[in-house]
C-alpha positions in Angstrom: 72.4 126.5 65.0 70.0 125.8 68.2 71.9 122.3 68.7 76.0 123.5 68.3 74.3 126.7 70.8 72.9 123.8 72.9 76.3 121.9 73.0 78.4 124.7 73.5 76.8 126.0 76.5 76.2 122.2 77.7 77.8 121.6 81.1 80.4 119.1 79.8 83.2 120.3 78.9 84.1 120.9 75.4 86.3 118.9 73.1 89.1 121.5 73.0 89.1 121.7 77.2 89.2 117.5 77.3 92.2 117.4 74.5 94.2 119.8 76.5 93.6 118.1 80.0 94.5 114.8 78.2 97.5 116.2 76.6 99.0 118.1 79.1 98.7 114.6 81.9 99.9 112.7 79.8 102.9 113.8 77.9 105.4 113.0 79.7 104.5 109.7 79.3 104.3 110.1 75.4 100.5 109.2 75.0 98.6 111.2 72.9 95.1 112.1 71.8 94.7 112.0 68.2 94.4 115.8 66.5 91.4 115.2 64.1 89.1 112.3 65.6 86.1 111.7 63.9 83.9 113.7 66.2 85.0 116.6 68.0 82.9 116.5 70.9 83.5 112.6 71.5 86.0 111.5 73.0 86.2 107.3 73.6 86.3 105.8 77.0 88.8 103.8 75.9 91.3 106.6 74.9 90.8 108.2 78.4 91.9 105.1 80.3 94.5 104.4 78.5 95.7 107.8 79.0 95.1 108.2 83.0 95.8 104.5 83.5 100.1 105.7 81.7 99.7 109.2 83.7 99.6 106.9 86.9 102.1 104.6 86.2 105.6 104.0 87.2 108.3 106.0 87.0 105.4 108.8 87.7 104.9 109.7 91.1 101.7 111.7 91.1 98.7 110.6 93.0 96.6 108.1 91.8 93.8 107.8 93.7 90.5 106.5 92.6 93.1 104.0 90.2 93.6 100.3 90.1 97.1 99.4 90.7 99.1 96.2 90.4 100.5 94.2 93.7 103.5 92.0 92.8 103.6 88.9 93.9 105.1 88.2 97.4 108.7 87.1 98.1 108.9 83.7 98.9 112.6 83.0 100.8 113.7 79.9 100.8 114.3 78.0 104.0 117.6 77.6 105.1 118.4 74.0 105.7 121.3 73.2 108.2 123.6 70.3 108.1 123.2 67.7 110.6 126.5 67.5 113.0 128.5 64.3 113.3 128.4 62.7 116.6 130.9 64.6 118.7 131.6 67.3 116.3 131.0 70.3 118.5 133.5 69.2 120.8 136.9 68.5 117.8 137.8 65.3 115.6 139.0 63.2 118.7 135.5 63.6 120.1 134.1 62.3 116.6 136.9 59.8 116.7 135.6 58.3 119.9 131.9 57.9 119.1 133.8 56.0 115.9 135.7 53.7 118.4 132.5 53.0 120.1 130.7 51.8 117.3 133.7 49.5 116.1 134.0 47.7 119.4 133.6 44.0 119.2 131.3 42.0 121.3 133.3 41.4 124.4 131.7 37.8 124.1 133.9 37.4 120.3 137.4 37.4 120.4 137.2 35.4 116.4 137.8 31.9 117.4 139.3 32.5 121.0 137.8 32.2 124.2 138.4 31.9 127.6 141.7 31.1 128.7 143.4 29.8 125.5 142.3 34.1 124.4 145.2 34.8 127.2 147.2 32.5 127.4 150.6 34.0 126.2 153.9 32.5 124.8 157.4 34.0 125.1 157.4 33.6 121.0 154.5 35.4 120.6 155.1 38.3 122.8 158.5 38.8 121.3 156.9 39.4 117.8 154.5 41.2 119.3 157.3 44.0 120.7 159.4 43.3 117.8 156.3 44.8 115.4 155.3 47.6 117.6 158.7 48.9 117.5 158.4 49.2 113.4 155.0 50.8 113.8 156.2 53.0 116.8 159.4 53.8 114.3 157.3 54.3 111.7 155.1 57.1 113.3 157.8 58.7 115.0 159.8 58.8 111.7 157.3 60.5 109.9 156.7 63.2 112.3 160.3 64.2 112.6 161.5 63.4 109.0 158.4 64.8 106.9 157.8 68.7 106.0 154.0 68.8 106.0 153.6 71.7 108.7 150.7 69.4 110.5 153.2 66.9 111.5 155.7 69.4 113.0 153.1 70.0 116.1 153.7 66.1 117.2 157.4 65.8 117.1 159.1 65.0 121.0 155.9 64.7 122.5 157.3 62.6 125.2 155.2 59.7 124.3 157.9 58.1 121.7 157.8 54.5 122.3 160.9 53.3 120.3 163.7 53.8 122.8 161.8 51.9 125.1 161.6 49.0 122.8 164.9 49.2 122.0 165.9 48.4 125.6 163.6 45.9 126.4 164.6 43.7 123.2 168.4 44.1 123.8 167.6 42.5 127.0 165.9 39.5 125.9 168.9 39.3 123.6 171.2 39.1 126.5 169.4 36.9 128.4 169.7 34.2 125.0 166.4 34.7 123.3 166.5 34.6 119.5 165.5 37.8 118.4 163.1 37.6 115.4 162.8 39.6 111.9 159.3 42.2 111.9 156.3 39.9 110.8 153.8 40.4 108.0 151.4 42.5 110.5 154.1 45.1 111.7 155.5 45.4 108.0 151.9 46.1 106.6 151.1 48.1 109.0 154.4 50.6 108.3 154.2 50.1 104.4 150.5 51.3 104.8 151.4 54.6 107.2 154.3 55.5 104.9 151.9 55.6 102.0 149.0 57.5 103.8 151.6 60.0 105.1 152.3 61.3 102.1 148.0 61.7 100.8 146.5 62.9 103.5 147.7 64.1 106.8 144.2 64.0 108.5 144.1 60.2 107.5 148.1 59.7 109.1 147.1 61.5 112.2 143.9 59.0 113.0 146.5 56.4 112.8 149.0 58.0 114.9 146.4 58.9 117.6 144.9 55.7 118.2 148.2 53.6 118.2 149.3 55.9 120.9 146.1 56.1 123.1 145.2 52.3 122.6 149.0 51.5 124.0 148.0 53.9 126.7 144.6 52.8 127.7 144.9 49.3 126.8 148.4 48.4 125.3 150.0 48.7 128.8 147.3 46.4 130.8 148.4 43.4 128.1 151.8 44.1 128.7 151.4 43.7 132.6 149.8 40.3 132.3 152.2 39.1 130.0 155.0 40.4 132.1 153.4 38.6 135.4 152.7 35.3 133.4 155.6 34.3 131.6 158.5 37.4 133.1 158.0 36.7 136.9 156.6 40.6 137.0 159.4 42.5 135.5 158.6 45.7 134.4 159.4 46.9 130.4 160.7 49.8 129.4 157.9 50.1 127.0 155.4 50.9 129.9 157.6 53.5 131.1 156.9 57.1 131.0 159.4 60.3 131.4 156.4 62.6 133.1 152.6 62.3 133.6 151.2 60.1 130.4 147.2 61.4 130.6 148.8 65.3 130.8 150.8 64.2 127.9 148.2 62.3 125.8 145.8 65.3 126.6 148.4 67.9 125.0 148.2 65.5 121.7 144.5 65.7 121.8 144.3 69.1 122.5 146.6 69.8 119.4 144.8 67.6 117.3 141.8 68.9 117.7 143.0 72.4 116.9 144.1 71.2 113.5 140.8 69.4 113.1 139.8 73.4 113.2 141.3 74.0 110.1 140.1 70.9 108.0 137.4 70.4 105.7 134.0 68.2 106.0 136.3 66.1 103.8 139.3 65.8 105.6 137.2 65.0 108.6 136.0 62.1 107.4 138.5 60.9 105.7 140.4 60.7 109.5 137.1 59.2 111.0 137.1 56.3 107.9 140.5 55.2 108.8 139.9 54.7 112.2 138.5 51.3 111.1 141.6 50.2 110.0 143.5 51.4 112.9 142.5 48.9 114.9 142.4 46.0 112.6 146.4 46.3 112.3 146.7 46.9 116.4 144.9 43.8 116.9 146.9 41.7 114.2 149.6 42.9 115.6 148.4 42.3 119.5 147.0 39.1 118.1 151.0 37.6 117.6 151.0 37.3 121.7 149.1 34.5 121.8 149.2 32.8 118.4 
């Protein structure tokens, strides 16, 4: 009887007080002291941290001071990688096409077996198949353009730059003045077989072609021309180096528009223009290559 006085009045509290503190923190979180433990006034450390440790958890706002709580882990964001530009990319596709050209120049020093003056040393032969295959190529292009109803092609059509009229005139002449007139050669008919087909693929692909036949004729076409014309024509002047209006304003209205379409096309159809650039210029210079063969 001394002892249950002695643990009554003790100081701690009593079993009843502890079950209903426990209880009442943590019901709403469905933990429960058992009703009938083996010893009324013990209750197991264990039992009590459980039950603070689900009072201050999540969703349960209350404060939980004095507690140990879990940090998660820290976010790690992956770095953003970039693609690396193409040379001349910020600026359109002719830009791209350019640093292209550049690297596909041939050593001034090589001209494949010809050197010197024998490299420039035209024949009236040659330079007739030479205009008679740059008419088909010109043909080719400008037939394309005006004949085709892919919407890219429509922004190239009487651009002021057609070549074939030109041709046309200068070849009737040689006719009249007695010079057999021959049939397209292997290089010119390639060449249009080939455009034809790419025409109908890919239009970026077409275009690269169509761009570089014209700027080539402008930039270096016309200075072949000249020496051929002062060599072997006593310095007439063709109608294929004639222009109706300023050529560079025209030539930089083709770029311009070129490079807004180049706006609209994938990484793709980027580089499929930049990989025919390559072959551009391996038909110009079979076909340039007829002057002096």
């Amino acid at each position: 009887m001394l002892l249950r006085s002695s643990l009554v009045s003790s100081s701690s509290p009593s079993w009843e007080n502890l079950q209903f503190s426990a209880r009442f923190k943590c019901t709403s979180n469905f933990i429960h002291l058992p009703r009938n433990p083996p010893n009324r006034n013990f209750i197991s450390t264990a039992s009590l941290r459980r039950c603070f440790i689900s009072y201050c958890s999540p969703p349960n706002d209350g404060d939980c001071s004095g507690t140990t709580t879990v940090t998660p882990p820290p976010v790690v964001r992956k770095r953003k990688r970039y693609r690396k530009q193409y040379p001349g990319e910020n600026k359109g596709i002719v830009e791209e096409m350019r640093f292209v050209a550049m690297r596909l120049r041939p050593d001034p020093s090589d001209r494949e077996g010809l050197s010197g003056e024998e490299a420039w040393e035209p024949a009236l032969e040659g330079f007739l198949k030479f205009l008679v295959d740059s008419k088909l190529v010109f043909d080719t292009l400008d037939r394309v353009v005006n004949e085709s109803d892919h919407v890219a092609y429509a922004y190239f059509r009487k651009t002021g730059m057609e070549r074939t009229v030109g041709l046309s005139k200068d070849l009737e002449w040689f006719r009249e003045q007695g010079h057999a007139i021959p049939e397209p050669g292997p290089p010119g008919v390639n060449y249009s077989k080939y455009l034809e087909e790419i025409a109908e693929k890919c239009a970026p692909s077409f275009l690269c072609h169509f761009y570089n036949v014209y700027f080539a004729h402008i930039t270096g076409g016309q200075v072949i021309v000249k020496q051929v014309s002062e060599n072997i024509l006593e310095g007439r002047e063709l109608e294929f180096s004639k222009w109706d209006g300023d050529v560079s304003e025209m030539l930089k209205d083709m770029r311009e528009k070129l490079n807004k379409l180049g706006d609209h096309w994938s990484r793709d159809e980027k580089n499929k223009c930049l990989r025919e650039a390559a072959k551009s210029f391996k038909f110009s210079g079979q076909i340039v290559r007829l002057i002096v063969v």
